[in-house]
DSSP file (Angstrom, degrees, kcal/mol; ACC not computed):
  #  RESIDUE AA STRUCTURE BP1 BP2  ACC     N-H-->O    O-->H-N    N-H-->O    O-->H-N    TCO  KAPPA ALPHA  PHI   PSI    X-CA   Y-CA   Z-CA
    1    1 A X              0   0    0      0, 0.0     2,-1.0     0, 0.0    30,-0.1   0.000 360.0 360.0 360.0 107.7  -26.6  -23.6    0.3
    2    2 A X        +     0   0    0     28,-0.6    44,-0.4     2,-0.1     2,-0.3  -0.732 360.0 117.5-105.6 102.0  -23.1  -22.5    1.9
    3    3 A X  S    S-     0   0    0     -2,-1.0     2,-1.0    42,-0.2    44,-0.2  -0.745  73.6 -69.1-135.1-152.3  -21.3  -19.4    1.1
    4    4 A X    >>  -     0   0    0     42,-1.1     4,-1.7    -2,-0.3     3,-1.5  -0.674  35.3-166.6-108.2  71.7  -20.3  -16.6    2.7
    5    5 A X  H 3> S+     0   0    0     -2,-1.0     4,-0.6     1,-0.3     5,-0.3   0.724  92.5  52.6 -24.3 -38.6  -23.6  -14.1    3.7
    6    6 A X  H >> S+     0   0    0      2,-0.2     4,-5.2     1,-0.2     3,-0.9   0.989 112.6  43.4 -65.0 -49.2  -21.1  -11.0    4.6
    7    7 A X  H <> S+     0   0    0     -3,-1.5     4,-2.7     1,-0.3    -1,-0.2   0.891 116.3  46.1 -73.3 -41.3  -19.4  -11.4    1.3
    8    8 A X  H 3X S+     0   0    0     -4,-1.7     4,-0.8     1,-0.2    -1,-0.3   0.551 108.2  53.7 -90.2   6.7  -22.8  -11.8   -0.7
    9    9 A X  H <X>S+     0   0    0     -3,-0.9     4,-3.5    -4,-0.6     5,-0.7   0.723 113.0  53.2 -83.1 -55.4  -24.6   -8.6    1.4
   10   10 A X  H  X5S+     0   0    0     -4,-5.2     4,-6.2    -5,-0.3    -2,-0.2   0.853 108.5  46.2 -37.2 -51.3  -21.1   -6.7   -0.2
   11   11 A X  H  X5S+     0   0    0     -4,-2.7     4,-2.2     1,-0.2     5,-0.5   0.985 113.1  50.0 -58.1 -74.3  -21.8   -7.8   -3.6
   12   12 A X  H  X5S+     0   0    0     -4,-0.8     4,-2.0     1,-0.2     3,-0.4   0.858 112.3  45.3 -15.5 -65.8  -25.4   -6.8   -3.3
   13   13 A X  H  X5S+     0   0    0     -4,-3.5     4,-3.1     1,-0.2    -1,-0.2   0.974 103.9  61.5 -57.6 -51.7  -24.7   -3.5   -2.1
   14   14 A X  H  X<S+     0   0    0     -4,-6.2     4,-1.8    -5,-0.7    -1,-0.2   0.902 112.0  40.7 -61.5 -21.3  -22.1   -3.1   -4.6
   15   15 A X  H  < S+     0   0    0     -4,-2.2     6,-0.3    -3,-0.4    -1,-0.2   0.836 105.7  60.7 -55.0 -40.4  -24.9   -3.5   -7.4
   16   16 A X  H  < S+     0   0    0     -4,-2.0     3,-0.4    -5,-0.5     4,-0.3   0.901 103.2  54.1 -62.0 -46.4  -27.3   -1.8   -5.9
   17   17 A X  H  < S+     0   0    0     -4,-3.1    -1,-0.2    -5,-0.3    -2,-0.2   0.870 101.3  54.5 -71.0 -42.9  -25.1    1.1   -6.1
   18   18 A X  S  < S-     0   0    0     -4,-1.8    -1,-0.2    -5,-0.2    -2,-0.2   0.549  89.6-173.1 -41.5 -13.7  -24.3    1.1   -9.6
   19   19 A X        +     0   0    0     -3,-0.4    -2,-0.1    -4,-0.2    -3,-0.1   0.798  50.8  74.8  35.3 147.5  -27.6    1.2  -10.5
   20   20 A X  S    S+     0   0    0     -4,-0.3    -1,-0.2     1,-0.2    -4,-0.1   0.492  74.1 119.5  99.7  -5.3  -29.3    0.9  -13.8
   21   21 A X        -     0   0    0     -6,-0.3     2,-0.7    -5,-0.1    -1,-0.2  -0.228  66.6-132.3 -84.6-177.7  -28.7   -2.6  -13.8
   22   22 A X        +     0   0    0     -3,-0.1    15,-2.3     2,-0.1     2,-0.6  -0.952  42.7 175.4-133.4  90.7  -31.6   -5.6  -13.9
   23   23 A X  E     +A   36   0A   0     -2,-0.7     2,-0.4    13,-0.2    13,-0.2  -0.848  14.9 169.4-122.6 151.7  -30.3   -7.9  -11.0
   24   24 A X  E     -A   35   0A   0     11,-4.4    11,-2.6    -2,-0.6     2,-0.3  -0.965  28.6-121.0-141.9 160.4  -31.9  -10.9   -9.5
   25   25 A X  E     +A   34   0A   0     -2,-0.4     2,-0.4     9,-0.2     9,-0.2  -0.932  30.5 173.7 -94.4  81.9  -30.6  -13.5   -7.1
   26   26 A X  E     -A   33   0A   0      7,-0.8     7,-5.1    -2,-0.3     2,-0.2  -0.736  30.1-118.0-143.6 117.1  -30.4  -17.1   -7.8
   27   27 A X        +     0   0    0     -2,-0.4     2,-0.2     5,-0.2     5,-0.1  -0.569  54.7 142.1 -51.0 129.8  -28.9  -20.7   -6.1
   28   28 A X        +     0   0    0      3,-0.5    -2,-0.0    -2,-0.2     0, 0.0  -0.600  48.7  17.6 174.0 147.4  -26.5  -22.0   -8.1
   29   29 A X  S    S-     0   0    0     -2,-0.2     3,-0.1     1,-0.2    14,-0.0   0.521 130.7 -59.1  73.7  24.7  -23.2  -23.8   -8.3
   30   30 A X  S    S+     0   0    0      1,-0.1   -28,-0.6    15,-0.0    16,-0.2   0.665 129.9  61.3 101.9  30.7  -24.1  -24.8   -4.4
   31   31 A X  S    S-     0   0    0     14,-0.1    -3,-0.5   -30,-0.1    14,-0.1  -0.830  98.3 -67.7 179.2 172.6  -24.1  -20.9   -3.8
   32   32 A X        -     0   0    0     11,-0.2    12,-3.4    -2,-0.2     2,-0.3   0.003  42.4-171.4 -81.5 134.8  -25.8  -17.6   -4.7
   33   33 A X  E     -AB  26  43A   0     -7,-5.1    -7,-0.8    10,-0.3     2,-0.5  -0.687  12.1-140.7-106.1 138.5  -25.2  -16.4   -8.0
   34   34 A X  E     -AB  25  42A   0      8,-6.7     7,-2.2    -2,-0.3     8,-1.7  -0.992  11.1-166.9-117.4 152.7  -26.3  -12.6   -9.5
   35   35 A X  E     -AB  24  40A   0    -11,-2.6   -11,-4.4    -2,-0.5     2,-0.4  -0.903   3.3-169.7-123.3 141.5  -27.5  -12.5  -12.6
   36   36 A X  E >  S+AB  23  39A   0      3,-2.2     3,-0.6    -2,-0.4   -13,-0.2  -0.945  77.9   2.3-139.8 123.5  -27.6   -8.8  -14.2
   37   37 A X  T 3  S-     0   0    0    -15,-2.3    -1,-0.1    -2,-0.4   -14,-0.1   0.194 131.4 -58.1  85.5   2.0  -29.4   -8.4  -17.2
   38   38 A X  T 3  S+     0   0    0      1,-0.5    -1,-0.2   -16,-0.4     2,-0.1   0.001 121.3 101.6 135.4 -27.6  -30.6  -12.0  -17.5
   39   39 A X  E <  S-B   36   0A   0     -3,-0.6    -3,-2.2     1,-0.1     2,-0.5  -0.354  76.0-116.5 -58.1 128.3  -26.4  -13.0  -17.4
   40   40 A X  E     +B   35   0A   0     -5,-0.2    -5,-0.2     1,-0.2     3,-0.1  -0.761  36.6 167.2 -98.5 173.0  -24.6  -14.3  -14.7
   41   41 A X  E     +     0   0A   0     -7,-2.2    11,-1.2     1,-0.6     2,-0.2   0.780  60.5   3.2-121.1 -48.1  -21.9  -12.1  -13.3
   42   42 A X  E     -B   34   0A   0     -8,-1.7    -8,-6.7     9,-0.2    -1,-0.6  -0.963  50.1-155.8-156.0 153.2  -20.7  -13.3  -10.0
   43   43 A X  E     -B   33   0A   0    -10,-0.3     7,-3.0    -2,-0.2     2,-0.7  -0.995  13.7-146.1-146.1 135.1  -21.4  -16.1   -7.8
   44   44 A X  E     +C   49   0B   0    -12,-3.4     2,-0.4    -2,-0.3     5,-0.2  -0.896  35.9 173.2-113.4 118.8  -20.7  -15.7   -4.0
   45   45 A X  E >   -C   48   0B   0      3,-1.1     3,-0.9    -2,-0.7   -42,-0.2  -0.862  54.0 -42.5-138.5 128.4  -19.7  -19.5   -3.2
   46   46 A X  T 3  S-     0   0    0     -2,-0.4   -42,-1.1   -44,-0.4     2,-0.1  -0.689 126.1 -33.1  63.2-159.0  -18.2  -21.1    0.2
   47   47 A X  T 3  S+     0   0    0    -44,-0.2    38,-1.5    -3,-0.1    -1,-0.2  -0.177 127.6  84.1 -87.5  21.0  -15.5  -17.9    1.0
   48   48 A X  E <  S-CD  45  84B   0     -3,-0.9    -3,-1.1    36,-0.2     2,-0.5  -0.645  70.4-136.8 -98.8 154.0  -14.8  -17.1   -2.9
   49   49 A X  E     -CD  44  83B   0     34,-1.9     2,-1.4    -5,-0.2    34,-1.3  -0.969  16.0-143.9-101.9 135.8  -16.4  -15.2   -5.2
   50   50 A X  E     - D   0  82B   0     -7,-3.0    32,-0.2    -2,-0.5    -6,-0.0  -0.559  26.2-165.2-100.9  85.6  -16.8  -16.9   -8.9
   51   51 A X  E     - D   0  81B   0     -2,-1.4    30,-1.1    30,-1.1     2,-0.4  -0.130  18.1-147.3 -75.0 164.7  -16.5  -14.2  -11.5
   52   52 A X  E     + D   0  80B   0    -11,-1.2     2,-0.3    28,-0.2    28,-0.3  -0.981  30.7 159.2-141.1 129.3  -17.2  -14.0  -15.2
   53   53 A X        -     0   0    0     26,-1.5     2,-0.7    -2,-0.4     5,-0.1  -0.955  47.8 -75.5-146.0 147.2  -15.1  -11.8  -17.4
   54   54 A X    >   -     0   0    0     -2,-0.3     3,-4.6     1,-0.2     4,-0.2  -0.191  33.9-143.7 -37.1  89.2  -14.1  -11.3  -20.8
   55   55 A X  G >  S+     0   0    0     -2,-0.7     3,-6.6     1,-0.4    -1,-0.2   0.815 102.9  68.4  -5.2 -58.9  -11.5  -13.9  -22.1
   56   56 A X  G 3  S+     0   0    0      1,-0.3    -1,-0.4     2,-0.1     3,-0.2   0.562  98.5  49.5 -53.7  -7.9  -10.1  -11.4  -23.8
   57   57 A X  G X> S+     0   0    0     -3,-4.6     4,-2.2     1,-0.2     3,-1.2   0.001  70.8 124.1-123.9  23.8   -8.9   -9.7  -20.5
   58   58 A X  H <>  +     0   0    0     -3,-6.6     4,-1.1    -4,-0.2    -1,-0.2   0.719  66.4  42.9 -59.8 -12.8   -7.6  -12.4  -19.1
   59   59 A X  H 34 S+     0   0    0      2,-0.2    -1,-0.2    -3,-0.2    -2,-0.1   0.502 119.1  57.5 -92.2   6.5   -3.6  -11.4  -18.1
   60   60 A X  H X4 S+     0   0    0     -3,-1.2     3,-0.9     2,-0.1    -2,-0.2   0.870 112.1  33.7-101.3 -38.0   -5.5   -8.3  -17.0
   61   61 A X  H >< S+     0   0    0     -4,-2.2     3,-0.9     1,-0.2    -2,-0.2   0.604 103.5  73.0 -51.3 -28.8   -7.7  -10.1  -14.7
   62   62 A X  T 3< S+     0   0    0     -4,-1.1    -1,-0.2     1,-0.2    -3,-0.1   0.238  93.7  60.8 -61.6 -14.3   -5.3  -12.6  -13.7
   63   63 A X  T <   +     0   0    0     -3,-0.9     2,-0.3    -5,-0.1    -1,-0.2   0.480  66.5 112.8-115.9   6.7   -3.6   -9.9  -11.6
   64   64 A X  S X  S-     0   0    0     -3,-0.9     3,-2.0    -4,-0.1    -3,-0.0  -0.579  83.8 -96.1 -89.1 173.9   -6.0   -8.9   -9.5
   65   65 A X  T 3  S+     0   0    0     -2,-0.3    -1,-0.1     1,-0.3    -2,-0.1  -0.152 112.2  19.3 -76.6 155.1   -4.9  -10.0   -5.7
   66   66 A X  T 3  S+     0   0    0      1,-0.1    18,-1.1    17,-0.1    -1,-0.3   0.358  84.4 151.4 106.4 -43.7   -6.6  -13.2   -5.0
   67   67 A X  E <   -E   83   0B   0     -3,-2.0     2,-0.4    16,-0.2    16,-0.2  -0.163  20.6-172.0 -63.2 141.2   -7.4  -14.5   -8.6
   68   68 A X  E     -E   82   0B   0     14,-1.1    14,-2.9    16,-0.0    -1,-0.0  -0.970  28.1-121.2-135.2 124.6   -7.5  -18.3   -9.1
   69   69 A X  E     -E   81   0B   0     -2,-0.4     2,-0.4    12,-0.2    13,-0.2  -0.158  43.3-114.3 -40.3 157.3   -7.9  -19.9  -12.7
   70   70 A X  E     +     0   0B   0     10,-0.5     7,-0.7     7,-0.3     2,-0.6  -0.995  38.6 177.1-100.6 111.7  -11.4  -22.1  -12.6
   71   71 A X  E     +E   76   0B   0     -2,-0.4     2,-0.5     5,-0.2     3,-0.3  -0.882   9.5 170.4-119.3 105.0  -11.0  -25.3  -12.8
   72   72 A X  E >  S-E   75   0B   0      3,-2.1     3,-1.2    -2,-0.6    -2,-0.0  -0.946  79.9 -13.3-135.0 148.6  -13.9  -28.2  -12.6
   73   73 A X  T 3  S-     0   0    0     -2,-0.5    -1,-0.2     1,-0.3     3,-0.1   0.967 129.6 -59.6  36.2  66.8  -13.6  -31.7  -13.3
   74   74 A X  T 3  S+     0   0    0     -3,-0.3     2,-0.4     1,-0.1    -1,-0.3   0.683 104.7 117.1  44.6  35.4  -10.4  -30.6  -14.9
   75   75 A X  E <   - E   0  72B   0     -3,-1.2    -3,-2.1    -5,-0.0     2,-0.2  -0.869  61.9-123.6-142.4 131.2  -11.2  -28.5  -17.2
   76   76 A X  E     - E   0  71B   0     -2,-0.4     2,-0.6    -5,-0.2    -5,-0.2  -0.613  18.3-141.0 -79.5 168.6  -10.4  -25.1  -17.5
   77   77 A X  E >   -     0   0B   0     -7,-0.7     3,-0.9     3,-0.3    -7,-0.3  -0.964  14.3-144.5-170.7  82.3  -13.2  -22.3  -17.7
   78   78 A X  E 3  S+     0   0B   0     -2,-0.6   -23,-0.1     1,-0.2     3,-0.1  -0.509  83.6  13.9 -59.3 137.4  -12.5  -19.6  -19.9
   79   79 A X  E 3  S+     0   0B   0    -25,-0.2   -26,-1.5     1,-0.1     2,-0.3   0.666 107.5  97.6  50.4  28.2  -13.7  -16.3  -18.8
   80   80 A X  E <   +D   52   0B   0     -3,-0.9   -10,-0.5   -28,-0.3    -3,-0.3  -0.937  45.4 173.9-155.1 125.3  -14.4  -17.5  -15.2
   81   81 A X  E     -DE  51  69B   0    -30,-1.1   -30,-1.1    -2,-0.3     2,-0.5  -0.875  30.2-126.0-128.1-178.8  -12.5  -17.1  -12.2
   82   82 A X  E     -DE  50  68B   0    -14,-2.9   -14,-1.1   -32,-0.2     2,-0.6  -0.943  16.4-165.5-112.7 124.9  -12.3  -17.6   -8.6
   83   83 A X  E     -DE  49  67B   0    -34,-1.3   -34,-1.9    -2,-0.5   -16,-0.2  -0.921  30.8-122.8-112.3 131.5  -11.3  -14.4   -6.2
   84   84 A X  E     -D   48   0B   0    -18,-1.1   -36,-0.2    -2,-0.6   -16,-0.0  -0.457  17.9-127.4 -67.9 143.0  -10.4  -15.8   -2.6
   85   85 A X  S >  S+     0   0    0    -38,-1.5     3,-1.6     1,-0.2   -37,-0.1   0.743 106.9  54.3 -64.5 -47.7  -12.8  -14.0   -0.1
   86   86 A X  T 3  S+     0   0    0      1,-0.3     3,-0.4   -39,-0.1    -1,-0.2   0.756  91.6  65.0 -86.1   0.7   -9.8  -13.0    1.9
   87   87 A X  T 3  S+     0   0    0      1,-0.2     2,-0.4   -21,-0.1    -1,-0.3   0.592  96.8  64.2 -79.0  -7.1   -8.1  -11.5   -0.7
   88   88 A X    <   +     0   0    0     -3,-1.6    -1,-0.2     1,-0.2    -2,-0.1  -0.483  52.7 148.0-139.6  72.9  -11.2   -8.6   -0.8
   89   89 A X        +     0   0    0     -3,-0.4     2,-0.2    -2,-0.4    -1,-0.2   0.719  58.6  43.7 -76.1 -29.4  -10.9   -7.0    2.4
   90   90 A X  S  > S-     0   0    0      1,-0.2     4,-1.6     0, 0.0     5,-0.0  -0.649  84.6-113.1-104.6 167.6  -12.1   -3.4    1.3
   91   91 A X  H >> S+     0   0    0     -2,-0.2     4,-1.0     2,-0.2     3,-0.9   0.999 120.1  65.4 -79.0 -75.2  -14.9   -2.0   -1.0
   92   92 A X  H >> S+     0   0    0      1,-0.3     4,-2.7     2,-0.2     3,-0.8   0.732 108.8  38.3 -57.9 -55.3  -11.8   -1.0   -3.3
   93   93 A X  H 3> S+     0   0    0      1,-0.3     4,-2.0     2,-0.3    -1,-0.3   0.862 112.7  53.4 -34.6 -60.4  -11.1   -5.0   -3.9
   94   94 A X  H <X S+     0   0    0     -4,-1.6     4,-1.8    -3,-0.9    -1,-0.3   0.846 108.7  49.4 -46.9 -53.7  -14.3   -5.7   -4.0
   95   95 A X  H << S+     0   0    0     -4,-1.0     4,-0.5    -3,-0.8     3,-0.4   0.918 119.8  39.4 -44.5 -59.5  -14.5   -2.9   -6.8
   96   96 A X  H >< S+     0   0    0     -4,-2.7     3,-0.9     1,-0.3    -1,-0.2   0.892 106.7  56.4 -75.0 -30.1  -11.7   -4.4   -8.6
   97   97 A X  H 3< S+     0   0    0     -4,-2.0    -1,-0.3     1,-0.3    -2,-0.2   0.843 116.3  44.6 -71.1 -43.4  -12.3   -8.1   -8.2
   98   98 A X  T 3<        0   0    0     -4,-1.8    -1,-0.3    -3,-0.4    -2,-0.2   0.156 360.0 360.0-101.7  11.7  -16.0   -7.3  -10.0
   99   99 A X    <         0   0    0     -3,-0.9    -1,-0.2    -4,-0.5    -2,-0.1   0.301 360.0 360.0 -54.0 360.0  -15.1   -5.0  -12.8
Protein backbone atom coordinates (compact mmCIF):
# COMPACT_ATOMS: atom_id res chain seq x y z
CA UNK A 1 0.00 0.00 0.00
CA UNK A 2 1.58 3.47 -1.19
CA UNK A 3 0.34 6.80 -0.39
CA UNK A 4 1.44 9.50 1.23
CA UNK A 5 1.75 8.87 5.45
CA UNK A 6 2.16 12.79 6.15
CA UNK A 7 -0.95 13.56 4.18
CA UNK A 8 -2.93 10.59 5.78
CA UNK A 9 -1.65 11.55 9.71
CA UNK A 10 -3.31 15.31 8.41
CA UNK A 11 -6.47 13.74 7.49
CA UNK A 12 -6.61 11.80 10.73
CA UNK A 13 -6.02 14.57 12.80
CA UNK A 14 -8.39 16.58 10.96
CA UNK A 15 -11.21 13.95 12.05
CA UNK A 16 -10.21 13.48 15.18
CA UNK A 17 -10.79 16.99 15.68
CA UNK A 18 -14.23 17.25 14.56
CA UNK A 19 -15.32 14.79 16.72
CA UNK A 20 -18.59 13.09 17.11
CA UNK A 21 -17.85 11.22 14.11
CA UNK A 22 -17.53 7.02 13.90
CA UNK A 23 -14.14 6.66 11.89
CA UNK A 24 -12.29 3.70 11.03
CA UNK A 25 -9.36 3.11 8.72
CA UNK A 26 -9.37 0.79 5.80
CA UNK A 27 -6.92 -0.37 2.51
CA UNK A 28 -8.54 0.36 -0.38
CA UNK A 29 -8.24 1.58 -3.87
CA UNK A 30 -4.21 0.66 -3.32
CA UNK A 31 -4.40 3.19 -0.41
CA UNK A 32 -5.95 4.18 2.97
CA UNK A 33 -9.40 5.04 2.87
CA UNK A 34 -11.64 6.70 6.02
CA UNK A 35 -14.71 5.60 6.40
CA UNK A 36 -17.08 7.80 8.89
CA UNK A 37 -20.14 6.51 9.83
CA UNK A 38 -19.83 3.14 7.99
CA UNK A 39 -19.33 5.60 4.47
CA UNK A 40 -16.31 6.35 2.86
CA UNK A 41 -15.27 9.94 2.81
CA UNK A 42 -11.68 10.31 1.72
CA UNK A 43 -9.04 8.07 0.58
CA UNK A 44 -5.39 9.20 1.05
CA UNK A 45 -3.78 7.56 -2.24
CA UNK A 46 -0.10 7.87 -3.82
CA UNK A 47 0.21 12.02 -3.18
CA UNK A 48 -3.76 12.77 -3.74
CA UNK A 49 -6.42 12.60 -1.72
CA UNK A 50 -9.74 10.92 -3.33
CA UNK A 51 -12.81 12.68 -2.05
CA UNK A 52 -16.47 11.91 -2.04
CA UNK A 53 -18.98 14.78 -2.28
CA UNK A 54 -22.39 15.58 -3.15
CA UNK A 55 -22.94 15.61 -7.01
CA UNK A 56 -25.08 18.23 -6.44
CA UNK A 57 -22.03 20.45 -5.41
CA UNK A 58 -20.09 19.82 -8.00
CA UNK A 59 -19.08 23.48 -9.78
CA UNK A 60 -18.71 24.27 -6.08
CA UNK A 61 -16.28 21.64 -5.48
CA UNK A 62 -14.65 21.84 -8.75
CA UNK A 63 -13.07 25.11 -7.62
CA UNK A 64 -11.24 24.14 -4.93
CA UNK A 65 -7.25 24.54 -5.74
CA UNK A 66 -6.09 21.29 -6.82
CA UNK A 67 -9.41 19.47 -7.85
CA UNK A 68 -9.17 16.80 -10.54
CA UNK A 69 -12.49 15.10 -12.14
CA UNK A 70 -12.08 11.04 -11.35
CA UNK A 71 -11.73 9.22 -13.89
CA UNK A 72 -11.10 5.12 -14.03
CA UNK A 73 -11.17 2.99 -16.89
CA UNK A 74 -12.75 5.94 -18.56
CA UNK A 75 -15.46 6.52 -16.83
CA UNK A 76 -16.28 9.34 -14.99
CA UNK A 77 -17.22 9.16 -11.09
CA UNK A 78 -19.84 11.30 -10.02
CA UNK A 79 -19.40 12.65 -6.70
CA UNK A 80 -15.68 11.68 -6.39
CA UNK A 81 -12.72 13.64 -6.95
CA UNK A 82 -9.07 13.79 -6.75
CA UNK A 83 -7.25 16.83 -4.74
CA UNK A 84 -3.42 16.89 -5.71
CA UNK A 85 -1.43 16.56 -2.40
CA UNK A 86 0.48 19.63 -3.38
CA UNK A 87 -2.29 21.66 -3.88
CA UNK A 88 -3.11 21.28 0.36
CA UNK A 89 -0.22 22.90 1.85
CA UNK A 90 -2.07 24.27 4.97
CA UNK A 91 -4.66 22.92 7.51
CA UNK A 92 -6.98 25.64 5.77
CA UNK A 93 -6.73 23.44 2.29
CA UNK A 94 -6.87 20.61 3.94
CA UNK A 95 -10.22 22.07 5.63
CA UNK A 96 -11.55 22.98 2.32
CA UNK A 97 -10.52 20.08 0.13
CA UNK A 98 -12.59 17.81 2.91
CA UNK A 99 -15.76 19.79 3.45
Amino acid sequence: MAYDERLADRVREYLFEVGQLEVEEKAMFGGLAFMVNEKMCVNVSGTKLMCRFDPELLEEVAEVNGFQTMVMKGRVYKGYCYVSAEAITTKRDLVVALR
